[in-house]
LOVOVEX-494656 format. One record per residue (C-alpha): residue in one letter; x, y, z. Coordinates in steps of 0.25 Angstrom, whole numbers, plus 5000, padded with zeros to 4 digits. Layout:
BEGIN
SITE;res;X;Y;Z
SITE;a;X;Y;Z
...
END
This chain:
BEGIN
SITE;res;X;Y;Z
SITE;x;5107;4948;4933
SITE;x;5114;4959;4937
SITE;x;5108;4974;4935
SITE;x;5114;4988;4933
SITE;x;5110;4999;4943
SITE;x;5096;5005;4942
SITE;x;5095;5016;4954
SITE;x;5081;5021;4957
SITE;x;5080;5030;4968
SITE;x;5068;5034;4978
SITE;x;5073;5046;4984
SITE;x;5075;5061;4981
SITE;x;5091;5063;4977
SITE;x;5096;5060;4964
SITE;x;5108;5048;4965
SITE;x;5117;5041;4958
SITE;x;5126;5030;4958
SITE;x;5137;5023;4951
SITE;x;5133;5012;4939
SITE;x;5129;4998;4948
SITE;x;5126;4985;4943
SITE;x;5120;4976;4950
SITE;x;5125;4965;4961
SITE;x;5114;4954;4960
SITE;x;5112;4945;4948
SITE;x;5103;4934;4950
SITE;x;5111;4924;4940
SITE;x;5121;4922;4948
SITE;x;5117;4928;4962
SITE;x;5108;4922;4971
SITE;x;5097;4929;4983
SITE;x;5095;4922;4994
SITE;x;5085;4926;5006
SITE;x;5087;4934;5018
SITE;x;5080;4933;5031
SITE;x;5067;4927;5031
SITE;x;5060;4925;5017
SITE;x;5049;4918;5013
SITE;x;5047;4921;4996
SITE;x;5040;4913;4987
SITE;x;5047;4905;4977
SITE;x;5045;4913;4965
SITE;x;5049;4925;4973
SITE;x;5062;4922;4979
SITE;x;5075;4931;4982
SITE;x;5080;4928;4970
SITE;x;5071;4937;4963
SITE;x;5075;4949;4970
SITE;x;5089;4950;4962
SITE;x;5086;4943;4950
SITE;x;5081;4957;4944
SITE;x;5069;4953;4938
SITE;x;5057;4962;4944
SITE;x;5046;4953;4941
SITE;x;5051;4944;4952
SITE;x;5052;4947;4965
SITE;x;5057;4942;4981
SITE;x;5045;4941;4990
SITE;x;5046;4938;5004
SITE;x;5033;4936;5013
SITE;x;5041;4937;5026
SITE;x;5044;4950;5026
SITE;x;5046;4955;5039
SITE;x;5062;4952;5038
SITE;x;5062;4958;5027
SITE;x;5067;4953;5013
SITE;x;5080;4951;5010
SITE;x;5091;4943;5001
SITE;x;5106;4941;4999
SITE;x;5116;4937;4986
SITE;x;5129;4932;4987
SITE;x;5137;4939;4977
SITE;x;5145;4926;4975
SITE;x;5159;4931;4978
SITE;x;5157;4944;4972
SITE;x;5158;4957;4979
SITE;x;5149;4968;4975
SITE;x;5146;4982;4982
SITE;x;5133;4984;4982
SITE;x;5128;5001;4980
SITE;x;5114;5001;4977
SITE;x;5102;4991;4978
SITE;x;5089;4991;4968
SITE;x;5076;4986;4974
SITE;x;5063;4983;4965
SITE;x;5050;4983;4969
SITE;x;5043;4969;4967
SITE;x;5027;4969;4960
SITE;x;5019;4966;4972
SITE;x;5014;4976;4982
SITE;x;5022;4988;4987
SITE;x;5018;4984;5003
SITE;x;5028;4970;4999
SITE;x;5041;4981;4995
SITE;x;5051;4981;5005
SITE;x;5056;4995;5010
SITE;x;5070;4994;5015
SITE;x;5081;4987;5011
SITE;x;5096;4985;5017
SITE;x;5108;4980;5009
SITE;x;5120;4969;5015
SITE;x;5133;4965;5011
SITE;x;5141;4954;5015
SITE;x;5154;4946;5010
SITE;x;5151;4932;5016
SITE;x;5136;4932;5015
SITE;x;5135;4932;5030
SITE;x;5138;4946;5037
SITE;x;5132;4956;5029
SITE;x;5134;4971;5030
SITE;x;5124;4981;5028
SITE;x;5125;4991;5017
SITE;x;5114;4996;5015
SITE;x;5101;5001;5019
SITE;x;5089;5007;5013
SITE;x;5072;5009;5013
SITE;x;5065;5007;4999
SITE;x;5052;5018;4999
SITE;x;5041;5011;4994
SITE;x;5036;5011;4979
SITE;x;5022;5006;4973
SITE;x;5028;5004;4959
SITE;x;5033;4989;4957
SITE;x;5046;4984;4952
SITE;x;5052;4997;4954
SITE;x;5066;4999;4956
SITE;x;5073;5007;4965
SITE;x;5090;5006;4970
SITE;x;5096;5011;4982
SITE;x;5111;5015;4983
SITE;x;5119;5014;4995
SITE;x;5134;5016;4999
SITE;x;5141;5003;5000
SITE;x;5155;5000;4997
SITE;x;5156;4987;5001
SITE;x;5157;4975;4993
SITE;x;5150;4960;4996
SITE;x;5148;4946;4992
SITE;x;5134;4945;4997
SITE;x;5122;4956;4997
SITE;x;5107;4954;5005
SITE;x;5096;4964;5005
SITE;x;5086;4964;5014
SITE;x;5072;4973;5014
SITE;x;5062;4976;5025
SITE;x;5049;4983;5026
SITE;x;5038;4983;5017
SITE;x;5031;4995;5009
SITE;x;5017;4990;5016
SITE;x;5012;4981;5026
SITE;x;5015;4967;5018
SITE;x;5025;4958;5023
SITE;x;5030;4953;5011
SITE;x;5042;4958;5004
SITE;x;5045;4959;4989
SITE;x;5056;4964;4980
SITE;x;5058;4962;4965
SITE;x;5072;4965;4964
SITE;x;5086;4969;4971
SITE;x;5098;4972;4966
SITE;x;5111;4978;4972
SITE;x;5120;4985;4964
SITE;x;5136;4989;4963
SITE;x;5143;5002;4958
SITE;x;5149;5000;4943
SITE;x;5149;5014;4938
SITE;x;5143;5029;4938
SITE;x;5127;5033;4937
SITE;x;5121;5046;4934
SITE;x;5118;5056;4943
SITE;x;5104;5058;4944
SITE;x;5097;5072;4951
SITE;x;5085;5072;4953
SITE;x;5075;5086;4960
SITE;x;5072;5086;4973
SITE;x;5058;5082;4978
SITE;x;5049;5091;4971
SITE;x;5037;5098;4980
SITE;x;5025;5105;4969
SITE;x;5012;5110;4971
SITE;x;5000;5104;4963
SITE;x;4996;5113;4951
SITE;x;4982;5122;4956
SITE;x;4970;5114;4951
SITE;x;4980;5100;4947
SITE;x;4983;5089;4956
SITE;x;4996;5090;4950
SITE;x;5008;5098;4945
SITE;x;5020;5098;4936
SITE;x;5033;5095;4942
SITE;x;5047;5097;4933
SITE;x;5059;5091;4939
SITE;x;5073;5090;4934
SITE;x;5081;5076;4934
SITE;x;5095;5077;4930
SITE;x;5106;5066;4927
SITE;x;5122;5067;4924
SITE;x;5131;5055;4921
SITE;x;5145;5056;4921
SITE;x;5147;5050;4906
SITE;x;5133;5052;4901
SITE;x;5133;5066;4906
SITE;x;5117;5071;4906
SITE;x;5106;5061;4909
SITE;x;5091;5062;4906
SITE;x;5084;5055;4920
SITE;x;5071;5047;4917
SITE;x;5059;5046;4927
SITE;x;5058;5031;4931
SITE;x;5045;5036;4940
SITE;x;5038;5047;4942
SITE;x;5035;5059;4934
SITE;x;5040;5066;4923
SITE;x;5046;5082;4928
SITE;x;5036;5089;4920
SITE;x;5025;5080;4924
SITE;x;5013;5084;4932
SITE;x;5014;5076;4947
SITE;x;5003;5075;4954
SITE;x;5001;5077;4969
SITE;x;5008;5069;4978
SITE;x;5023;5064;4977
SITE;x;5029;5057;4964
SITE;x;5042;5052;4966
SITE;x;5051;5053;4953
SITE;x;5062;5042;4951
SITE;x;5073;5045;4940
SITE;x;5083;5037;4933
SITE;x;5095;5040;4922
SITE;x;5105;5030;4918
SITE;x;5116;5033;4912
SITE;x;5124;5025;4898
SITE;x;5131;5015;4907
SITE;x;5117;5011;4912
SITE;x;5119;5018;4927
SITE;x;5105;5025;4932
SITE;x;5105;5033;4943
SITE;x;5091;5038;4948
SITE;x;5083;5050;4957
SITE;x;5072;5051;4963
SITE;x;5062;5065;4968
SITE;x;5047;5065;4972
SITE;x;5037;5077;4967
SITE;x;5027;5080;4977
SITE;x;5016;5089;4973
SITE;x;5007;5094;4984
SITE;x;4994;5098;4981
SITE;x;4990;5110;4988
SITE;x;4978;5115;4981
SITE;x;4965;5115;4989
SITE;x;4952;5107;4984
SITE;x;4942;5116;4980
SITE;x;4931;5116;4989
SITE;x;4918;5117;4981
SITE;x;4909;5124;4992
SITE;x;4896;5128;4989
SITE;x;4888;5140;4990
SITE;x;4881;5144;5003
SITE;x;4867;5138;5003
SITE;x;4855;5143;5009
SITE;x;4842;5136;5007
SITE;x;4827;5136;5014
SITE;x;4820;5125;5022
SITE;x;4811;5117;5013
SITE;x;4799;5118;5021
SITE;x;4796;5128;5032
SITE;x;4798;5124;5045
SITE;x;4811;5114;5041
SITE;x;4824;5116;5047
SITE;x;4832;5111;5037
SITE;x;4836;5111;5024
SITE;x;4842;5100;5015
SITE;x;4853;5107;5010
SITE;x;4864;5100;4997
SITE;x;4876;5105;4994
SITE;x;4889;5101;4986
SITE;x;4903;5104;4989
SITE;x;4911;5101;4976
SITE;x;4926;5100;4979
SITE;x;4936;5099;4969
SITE;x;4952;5098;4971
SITE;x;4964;5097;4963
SITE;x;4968;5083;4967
SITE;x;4960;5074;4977
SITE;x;4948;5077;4988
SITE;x;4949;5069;5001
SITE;x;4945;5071;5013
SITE;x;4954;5069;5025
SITE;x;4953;5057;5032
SITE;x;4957;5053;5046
SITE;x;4966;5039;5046
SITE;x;4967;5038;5031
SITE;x;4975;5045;5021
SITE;x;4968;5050;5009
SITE;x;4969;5045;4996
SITE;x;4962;5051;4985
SITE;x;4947;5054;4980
SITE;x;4942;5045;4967
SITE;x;4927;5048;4962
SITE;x;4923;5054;4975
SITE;x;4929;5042;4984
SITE;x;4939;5047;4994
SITE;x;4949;5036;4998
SITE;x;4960;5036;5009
SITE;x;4970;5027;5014
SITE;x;4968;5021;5029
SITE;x;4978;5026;5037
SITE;x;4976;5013;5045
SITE;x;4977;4997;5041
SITE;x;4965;4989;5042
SITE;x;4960;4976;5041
SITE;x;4951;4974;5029
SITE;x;4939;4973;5036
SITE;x;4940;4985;5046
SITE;x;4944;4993;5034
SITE;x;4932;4990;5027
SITE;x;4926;4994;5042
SITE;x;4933;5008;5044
SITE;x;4932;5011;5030
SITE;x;4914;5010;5034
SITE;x;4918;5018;5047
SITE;x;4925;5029;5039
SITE;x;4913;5031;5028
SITE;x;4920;5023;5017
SITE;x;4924;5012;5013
SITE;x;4937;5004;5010
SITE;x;4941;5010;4996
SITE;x;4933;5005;4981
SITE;x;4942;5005;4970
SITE;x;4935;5007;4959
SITE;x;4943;5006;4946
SITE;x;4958;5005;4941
SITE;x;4959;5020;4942
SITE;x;4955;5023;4956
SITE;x;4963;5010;4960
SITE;x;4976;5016;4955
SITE;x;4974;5030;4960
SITE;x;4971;5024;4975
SITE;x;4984;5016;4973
SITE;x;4992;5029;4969
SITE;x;4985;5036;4979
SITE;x;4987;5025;4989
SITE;x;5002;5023;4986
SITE;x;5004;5039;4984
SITE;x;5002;5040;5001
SITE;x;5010;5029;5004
SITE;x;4999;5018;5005
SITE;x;5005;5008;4998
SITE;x;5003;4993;5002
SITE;x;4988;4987;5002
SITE;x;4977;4995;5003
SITE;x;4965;4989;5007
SITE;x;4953;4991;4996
SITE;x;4936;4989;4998
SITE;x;4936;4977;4989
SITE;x;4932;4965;4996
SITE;x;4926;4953;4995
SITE;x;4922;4950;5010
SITE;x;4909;4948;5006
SITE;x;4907;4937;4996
SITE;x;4922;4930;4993
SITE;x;4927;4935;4979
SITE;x;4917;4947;4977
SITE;x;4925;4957;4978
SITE;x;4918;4971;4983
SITE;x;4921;4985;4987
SITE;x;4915;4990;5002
SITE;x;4910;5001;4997
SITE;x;4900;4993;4988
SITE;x;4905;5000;4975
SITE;x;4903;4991;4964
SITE;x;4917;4993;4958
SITE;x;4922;4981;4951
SITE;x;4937;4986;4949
SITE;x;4949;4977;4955
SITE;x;4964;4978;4954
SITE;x;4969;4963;4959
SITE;x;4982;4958;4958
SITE;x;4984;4947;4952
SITE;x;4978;4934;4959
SITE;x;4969;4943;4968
SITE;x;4960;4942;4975
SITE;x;4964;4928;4980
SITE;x;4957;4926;4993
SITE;x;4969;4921;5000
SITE;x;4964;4920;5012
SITE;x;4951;4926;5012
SITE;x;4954;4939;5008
SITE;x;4942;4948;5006
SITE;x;4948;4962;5004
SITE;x;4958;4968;4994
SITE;x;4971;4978;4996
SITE;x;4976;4987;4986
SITE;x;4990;4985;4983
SITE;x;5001;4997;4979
SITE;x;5000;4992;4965
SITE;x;4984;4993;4966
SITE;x;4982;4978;4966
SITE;x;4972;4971;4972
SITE;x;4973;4960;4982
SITE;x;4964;4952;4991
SITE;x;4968;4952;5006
SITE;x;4961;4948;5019
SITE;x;4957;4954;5030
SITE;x;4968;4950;5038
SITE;x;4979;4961;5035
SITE;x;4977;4977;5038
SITE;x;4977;4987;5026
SITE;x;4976;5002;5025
SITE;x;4963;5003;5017
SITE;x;4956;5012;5006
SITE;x;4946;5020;5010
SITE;x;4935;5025;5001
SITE;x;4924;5037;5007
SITE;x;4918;5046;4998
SITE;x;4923;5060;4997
SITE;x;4915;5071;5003
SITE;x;4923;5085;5008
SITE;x;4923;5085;5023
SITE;x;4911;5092;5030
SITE;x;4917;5101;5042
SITE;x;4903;5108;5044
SITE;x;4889;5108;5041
SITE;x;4879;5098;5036
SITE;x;4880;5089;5022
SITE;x;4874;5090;5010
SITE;x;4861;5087;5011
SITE;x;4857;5087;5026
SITE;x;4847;5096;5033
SITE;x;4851;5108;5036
SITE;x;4845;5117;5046
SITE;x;4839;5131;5044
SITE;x;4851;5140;5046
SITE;x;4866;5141;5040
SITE;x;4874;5130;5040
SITE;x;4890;5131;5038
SITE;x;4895;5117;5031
SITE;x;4911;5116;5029
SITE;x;4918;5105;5021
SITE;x;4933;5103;5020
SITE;x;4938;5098;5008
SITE;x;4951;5092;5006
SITE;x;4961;5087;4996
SITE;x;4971;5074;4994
SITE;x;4981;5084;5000
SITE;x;4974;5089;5012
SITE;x;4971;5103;5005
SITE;x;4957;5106;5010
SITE;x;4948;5119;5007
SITE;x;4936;5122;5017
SITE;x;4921;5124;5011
SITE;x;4910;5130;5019
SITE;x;4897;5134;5015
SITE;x;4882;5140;5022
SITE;x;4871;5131;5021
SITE;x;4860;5143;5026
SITE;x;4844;5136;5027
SITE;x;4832;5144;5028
SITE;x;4820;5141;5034
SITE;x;4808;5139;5026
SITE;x;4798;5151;5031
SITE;x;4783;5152;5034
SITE;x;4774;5162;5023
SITE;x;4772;5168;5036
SITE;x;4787;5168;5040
SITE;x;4791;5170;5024
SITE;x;4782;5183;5023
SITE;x;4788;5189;5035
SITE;x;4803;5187;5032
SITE;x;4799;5195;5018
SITE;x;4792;5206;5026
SITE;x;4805;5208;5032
SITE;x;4819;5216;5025
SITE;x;4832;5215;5029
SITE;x;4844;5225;5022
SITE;x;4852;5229;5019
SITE;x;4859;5215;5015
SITE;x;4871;5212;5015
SITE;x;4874;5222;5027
SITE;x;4883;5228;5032
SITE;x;4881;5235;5044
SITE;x;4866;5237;5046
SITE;x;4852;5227;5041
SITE;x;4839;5235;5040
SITE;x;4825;5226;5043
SITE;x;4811;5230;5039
SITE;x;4798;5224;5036
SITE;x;4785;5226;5026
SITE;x;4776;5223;5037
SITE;x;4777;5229;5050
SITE;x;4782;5217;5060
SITE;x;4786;5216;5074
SITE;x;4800;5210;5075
SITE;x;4805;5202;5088
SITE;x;4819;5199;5085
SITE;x;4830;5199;5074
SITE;x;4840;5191;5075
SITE;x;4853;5191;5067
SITE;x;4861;5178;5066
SITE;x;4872;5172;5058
SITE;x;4875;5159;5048
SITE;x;4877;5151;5062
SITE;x;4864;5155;5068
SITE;x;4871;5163;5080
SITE;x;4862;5176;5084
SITE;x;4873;5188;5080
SITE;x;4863;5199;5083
SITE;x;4848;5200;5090
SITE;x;4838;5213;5087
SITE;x;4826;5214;5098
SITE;x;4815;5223;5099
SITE;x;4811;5227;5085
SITE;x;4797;5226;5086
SITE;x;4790;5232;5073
SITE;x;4798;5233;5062
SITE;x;4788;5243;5054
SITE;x;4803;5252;5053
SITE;x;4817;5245;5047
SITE;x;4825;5239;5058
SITE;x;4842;5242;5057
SITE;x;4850;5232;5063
SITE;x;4865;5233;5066
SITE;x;4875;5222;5060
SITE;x;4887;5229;5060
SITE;x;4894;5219;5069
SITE;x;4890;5207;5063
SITE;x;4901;5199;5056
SITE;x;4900;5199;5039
SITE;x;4892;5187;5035
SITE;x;4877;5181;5034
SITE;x;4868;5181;5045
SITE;x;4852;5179;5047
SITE;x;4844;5190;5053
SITE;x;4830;5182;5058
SITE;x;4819;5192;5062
SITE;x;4808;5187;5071
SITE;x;4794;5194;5073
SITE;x;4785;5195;5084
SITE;x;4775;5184;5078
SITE;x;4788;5173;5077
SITE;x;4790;5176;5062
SITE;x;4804;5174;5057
SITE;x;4812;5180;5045
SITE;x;4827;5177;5043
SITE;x;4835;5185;5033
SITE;x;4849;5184;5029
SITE;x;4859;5195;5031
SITE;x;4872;5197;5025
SITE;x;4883;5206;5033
SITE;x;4894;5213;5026
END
């Protein structure tokens, strides 16, 4: 069956070409192998030009590469443009380069063209690539190499090579559009312009065949927009532009207030302080993470993406070493959003999930204990073909069972907290004093806001100590310049120190003796900020008293 020309292009300028039909019919024309194939018989050459997407060529052999030529049976046709659909396995099988040959006795062949093919997550998806060829031939093979993941299979669901029969529109599409997110959205609106001329149709209206609509709100990250028009005679010419939109909003960081508290008891030198920082962002918190690239945030589970290929189970045992496990998927909705976010930073292939079965054969679980009961299998899975006791996530989001004899980037999963750079955590003992305790807080785009917060305790004092802090007056306060000290009862004063929040002696006053008169004491040149003024007497007694200098 022959086919007319269907262009669909990946990259960022608009192109057309003339009318094409296509060269392959599979009533007439028979695919044979090239180089080393080894398919199963449902999935022979043949099904790569008989232009039937629900069939495809599989070759488990390939290293070489997977390849296939036609005689044309006498008939010369020159070849302008090829179309290449994606089969419905896994993306990791897709091959990513392709070269074209002619040849007039089926023997010498010519190259005439070469090419890569990005890769894609969406199946049975068809893209054509134009070349410049103006050369006819009796005989055509294409080959394919590489694969879009670490599989060594390679699949294709169809090929067609096309000839030149007529004009196409001329399709323009924008350049690559570059946004910042809308303040408070993890999105923005993005209008774009798509026009379209034909030479007997005149003015065209170009659909979207992926993407967004212009108008649409995008979210962060890049979509890549496809377009296509087809003119009356059927010829369709297509474009292609990405719309990146960058986030560059910070999170917000949620600090609290400064906290002071007293000792429980007198004589402790701690306190059991609790706090909350309550961080919020316009798109996705997560942490920063050595060796893994982050993925996204879901119900307070970070998850990333292990830079590095493991076997099953050392994943499972670096996951431990990393405070996490390898990742729970809990329902549909979280399994599609890790498989975007997995395919949105180029992850594609499988991904290797907590769900196992090690344990006990066909009880399937997740590492972390969670008591989820959701699965995505492919159909036939799990299979234990050959003992296999973990699962990989597909691009598609299937599931299948694998052993632990191949490596795989794994999911990781470790529960969010912001980043503590100073200080103690929620909850421990801190000592009598100022504490300073710092948290970095950081987004899906690296965006990150500092928060800092005093944790001040003060000790618990004796009646005896208590009555002799309240005998004792300290003002003005806030100063600026000068504090004034007296007392109700006329006490003899040793020493008066003057410290600040770290506990570093700024300033030292001797020799007071009785303090039956106001004592003045100079603070000019002390910095702005909150200090502590401890006062000691001759009997041992203590009395500590904040001061604020202006």
């Amino acid at each position: 069956m022959k086919k007319t020309l269907f262009f669909l292009l990946l990259f960022c300028t608009g192109m057309s070409f003339t009318h094409a039909q296509g060269i392959f019919d599979d009533s007439i024309h028979t695919a044979t192998n090239f180089g080393s194939v080894n398919s199963p018989g449902a999935e022979g050459v043949q099904n790569i030009i008989d232009q039937n997407s629900n069939t495809k060529f599989l070759d488990f052999d390939a290293f070489d590469g997977i390849g296939f030529q036609v005689d044309l049976l006498g008939v010369s046709k020159t070849a302008i443009g090829m179309e290449y659909v994606t089969a419905n396995d896994a993306e990791e099988r897709d091959p990513t380069n392709y070269e074209v040959f002619g040849s007039n006795d089926g023997t010498n062949y010519t190259s005439i063209a070469t090419g890569a093919i990005p890769c894609i997550s969406t199946r049975f998806f068809s893209r054509t690539f134009s070349f410049a060829n103006t050369n006819s031939y009796t005989y055509y093979r294409v080959n394919f190499t590489g694969t879009c993941g670490t599989s060594n299979i390679n699949q294709i669901a169809d090929v067609q090579l096309f000839e030149s029969i007529g004009d196409s529109p001329v399709i323009t599409c924008p350049s690559n559009i570059s946004m910042n997110n809308t303040t408070g959205q993890c999105d923005t609106v993005i209008n774009y312009t798509v026009t379209a001329n034909d030479t007997e149709d005149g003015a065209l209206t170009p659909t979207v065949t992926s993407g967004l609509a212009s108008g649409a709100s995008f979210p962060v990250g890049i979509t890549e927009i496809f377009m296509s028009v087809t003119d009356s005679d059927n010829n369709t010419s297509s474009c292609s532009f990405t719309v990146t939109v960058v986030d560059t909003e910070n999170p917000v960081a949620g600090c609290p207030a400064n906290i002071m508290q007293t000792a429980a008891n007198f004589g402790d030198t701690t306190a059991v302080v609790n706090y909350a920082l309550t961080p919020t962002d316009n798109c996705v918190l997560i942490n920063p993470l050595p060796n893994f690239t982050p993925l996204t945030t879901i119900n307070g589970k970070a998850y990333y993406l292990s830079d590095t290929s493991f076997f099953p189970q050392d994943a499972f045992n670096d996951a431990i070493a990393q405070n996490g496990f390898v990742g729970t998927i809990r329902n549909a909705t979280d399994n599609a959003l890790i498989t975007e976010a997995v395919n949105r930073v180029g992850g594609a292939g499988d991904l290797l999930i907590g769900y196992n079965d090690v344990a006990t054969e066909g009880n399937f679980v997740w590492q972390s204990g969670d008591t989820a009961t959701y699965n995505n299998w492919n159909p036939g899975e799990p299979n234990n073909a050959g003992n296999e006791d973990y699962t990989v996530s597909q691009s598609s989001g299937g599931w299948n069972d694998v052993t632990n004899g191949t490596a795989y980037r794994y999911l990781l999963e470790i529960d969010y907290i912001p980043t503590q750079t100073a200080g103690l955590a929620s909850g421990s003992d801190f000592p009598i004093g100022t504490t300073t305790n710092t948290f970095t807080i950081t987004d899906l785009a690296g965006n990150s806001v500092m928060c800092s917060f005093d944790v001040t305790v003060d000790a618990n004092l004796s009646v005896t100590e208590n009555a002799f802090s309240n005998s004792i007056k300290l003002f003005p306060n806030p100063t600026k310049d000068v504090i004034t000290i007296n007392s109700v009862t006329n006490i003899s004063i040793d020493r008066i120190t003057i410290l600040d929040l770290n506990g570093r002696i700024v300033k030292t006053i001797t020799n007071i003796g009785q303090l039956s008169d106001e004592k003045t004491i100079d603070i000019s040149t002390l910095s702005a900020g909150m200090y502590f003024v401890k006062i000691e007497d001759t009997e041992s007694r203590i009395a500590v008293k904040r001061l604020v200098k202006n």
